[in-house]
BABAVEX-629872 format. One record per residue: x, y, z of N, C-alpha, C in turn. Coordinates in steps of 0.05 Angstrom, whole numbers, padded with zeros to 5 digits, always signed. Layout:
<sites>
XYZXYZXYZ/...
</sites>
This chain:
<sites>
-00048-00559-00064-00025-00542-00069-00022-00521-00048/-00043-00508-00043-00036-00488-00028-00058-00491-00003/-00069-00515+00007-00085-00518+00033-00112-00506+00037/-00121-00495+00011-00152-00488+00007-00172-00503-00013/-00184-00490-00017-00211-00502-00039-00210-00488-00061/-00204-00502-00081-00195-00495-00112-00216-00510-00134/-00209-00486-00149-00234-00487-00168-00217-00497-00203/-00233-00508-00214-00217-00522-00234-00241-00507-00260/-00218-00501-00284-00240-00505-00312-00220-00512-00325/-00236-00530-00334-00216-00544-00369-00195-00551-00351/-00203-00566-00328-00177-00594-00325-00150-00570-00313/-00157-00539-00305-00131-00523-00305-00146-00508-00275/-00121-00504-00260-00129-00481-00240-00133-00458-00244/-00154-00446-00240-00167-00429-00236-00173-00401-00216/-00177-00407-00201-00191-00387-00174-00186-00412-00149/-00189-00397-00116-00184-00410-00098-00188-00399-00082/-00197-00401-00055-00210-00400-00024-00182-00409-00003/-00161-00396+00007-00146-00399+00024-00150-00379+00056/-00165-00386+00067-00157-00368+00091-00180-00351+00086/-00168-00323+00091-00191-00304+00092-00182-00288+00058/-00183-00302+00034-00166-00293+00016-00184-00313-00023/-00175-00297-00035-00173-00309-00058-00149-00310-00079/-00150-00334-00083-00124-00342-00094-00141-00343-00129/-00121-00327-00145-00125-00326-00169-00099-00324-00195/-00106-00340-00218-00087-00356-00230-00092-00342-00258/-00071-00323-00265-00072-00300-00283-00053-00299-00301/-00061-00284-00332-00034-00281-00341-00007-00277-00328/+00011-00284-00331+00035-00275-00321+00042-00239-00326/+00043-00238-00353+00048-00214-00378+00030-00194-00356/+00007-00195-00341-00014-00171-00329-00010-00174-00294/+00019-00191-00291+00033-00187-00264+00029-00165-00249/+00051-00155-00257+00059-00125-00247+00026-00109-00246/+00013-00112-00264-00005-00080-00263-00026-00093-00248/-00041-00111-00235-00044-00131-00218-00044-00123-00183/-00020-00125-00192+00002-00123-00163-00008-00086-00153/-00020-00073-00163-00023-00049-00160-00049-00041-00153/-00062-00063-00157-00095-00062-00141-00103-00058-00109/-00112-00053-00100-00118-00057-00071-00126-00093-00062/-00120-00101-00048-00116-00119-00024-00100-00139-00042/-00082-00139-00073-00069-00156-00095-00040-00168-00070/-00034-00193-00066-00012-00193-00045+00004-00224-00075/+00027-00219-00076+00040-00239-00088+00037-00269-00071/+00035-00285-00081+00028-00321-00085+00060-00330-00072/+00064-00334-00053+00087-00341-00039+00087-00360-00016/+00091-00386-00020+00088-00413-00010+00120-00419+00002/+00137-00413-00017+00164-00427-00009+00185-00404-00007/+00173-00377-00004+00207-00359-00010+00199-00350-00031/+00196-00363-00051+00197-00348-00079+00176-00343-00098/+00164-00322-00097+00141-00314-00116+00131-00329-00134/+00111-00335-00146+00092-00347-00166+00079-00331-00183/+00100-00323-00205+00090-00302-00216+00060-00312-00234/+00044-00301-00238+00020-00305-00247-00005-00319-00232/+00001-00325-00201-00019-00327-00184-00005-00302-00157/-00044-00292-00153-00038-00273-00125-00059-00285-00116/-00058-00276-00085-00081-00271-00067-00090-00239-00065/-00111-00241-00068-00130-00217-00056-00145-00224-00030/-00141-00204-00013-00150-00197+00014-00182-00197+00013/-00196-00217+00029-00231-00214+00033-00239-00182+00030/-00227-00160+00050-00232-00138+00050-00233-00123+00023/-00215-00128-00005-00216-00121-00031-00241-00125-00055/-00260-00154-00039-00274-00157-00052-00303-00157-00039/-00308-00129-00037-00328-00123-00020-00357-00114-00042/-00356-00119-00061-00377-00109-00076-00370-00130-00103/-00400-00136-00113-00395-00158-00142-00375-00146-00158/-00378-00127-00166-00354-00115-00187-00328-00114-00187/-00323-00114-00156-00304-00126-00154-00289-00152-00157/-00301-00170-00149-00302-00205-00142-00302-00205-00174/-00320-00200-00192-00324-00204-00221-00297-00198-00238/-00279-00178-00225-00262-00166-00241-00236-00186-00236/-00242-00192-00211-00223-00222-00217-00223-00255-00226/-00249-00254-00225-00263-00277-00230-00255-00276-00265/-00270-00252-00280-00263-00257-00306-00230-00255-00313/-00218-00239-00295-00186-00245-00300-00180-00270-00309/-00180-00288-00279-00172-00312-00277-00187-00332-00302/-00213-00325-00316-00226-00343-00334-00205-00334-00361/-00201-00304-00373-00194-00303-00390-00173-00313-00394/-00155-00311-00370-00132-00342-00374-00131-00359-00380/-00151-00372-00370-00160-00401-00363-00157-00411-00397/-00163-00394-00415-00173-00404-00441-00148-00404-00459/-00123-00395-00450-00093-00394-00462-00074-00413-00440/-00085-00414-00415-00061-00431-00397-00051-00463-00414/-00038-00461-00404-00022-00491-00408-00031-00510-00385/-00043-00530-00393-00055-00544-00370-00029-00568-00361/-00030-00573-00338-00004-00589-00331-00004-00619-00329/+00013-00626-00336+00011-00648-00347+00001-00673-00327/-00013-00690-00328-00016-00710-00307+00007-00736-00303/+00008-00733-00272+00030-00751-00274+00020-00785-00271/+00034-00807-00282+00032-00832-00280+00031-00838-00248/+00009-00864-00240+00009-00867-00204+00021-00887-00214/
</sites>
């Protein structure tokens, strides 16, 4: 999807390795307050935002507590997301 190394739980995206960055797959509803973190950059592939995935900048996650605080973001989602549907080959 987005040209990195993606991490899966429960069959659903998760977390991700793009560049010098982490891609993370979040409530939607905890967007905005998100967006207000240091190195938080909106998920933008085609023009138009992806609300409930960002990237964070390598430089943001310079200490475990940090890395942790998105790691469990992206898990406590993980456990309400809607997993997508598989398509027929």
């Amino acid at each position: 999807m987005f040209g990195g190394l993606c991490f899966m739980v429960n069959d659903k995206m998760c977390v991700g390795v793009e560049k010098e960055r982490l891609m993370v797959r979040l409530d939607p509803a905890k967007y905005d307050e998100v967006m207000e973190k240091e190195g938080c950059k909106p998920m933008d592939f085609t023009g138009k935002v992806m609300k409930g995935y960002v990237f964070v900048d390598i430089e943001a996650l310079n200490t475990k507590k940090k890395l942790e605080y998105w790691i469990t973001l992206a898990l406590d989602y993980n456990k309400i997301a809607k997993q997508t549907k598989k398509r027929k080959l």
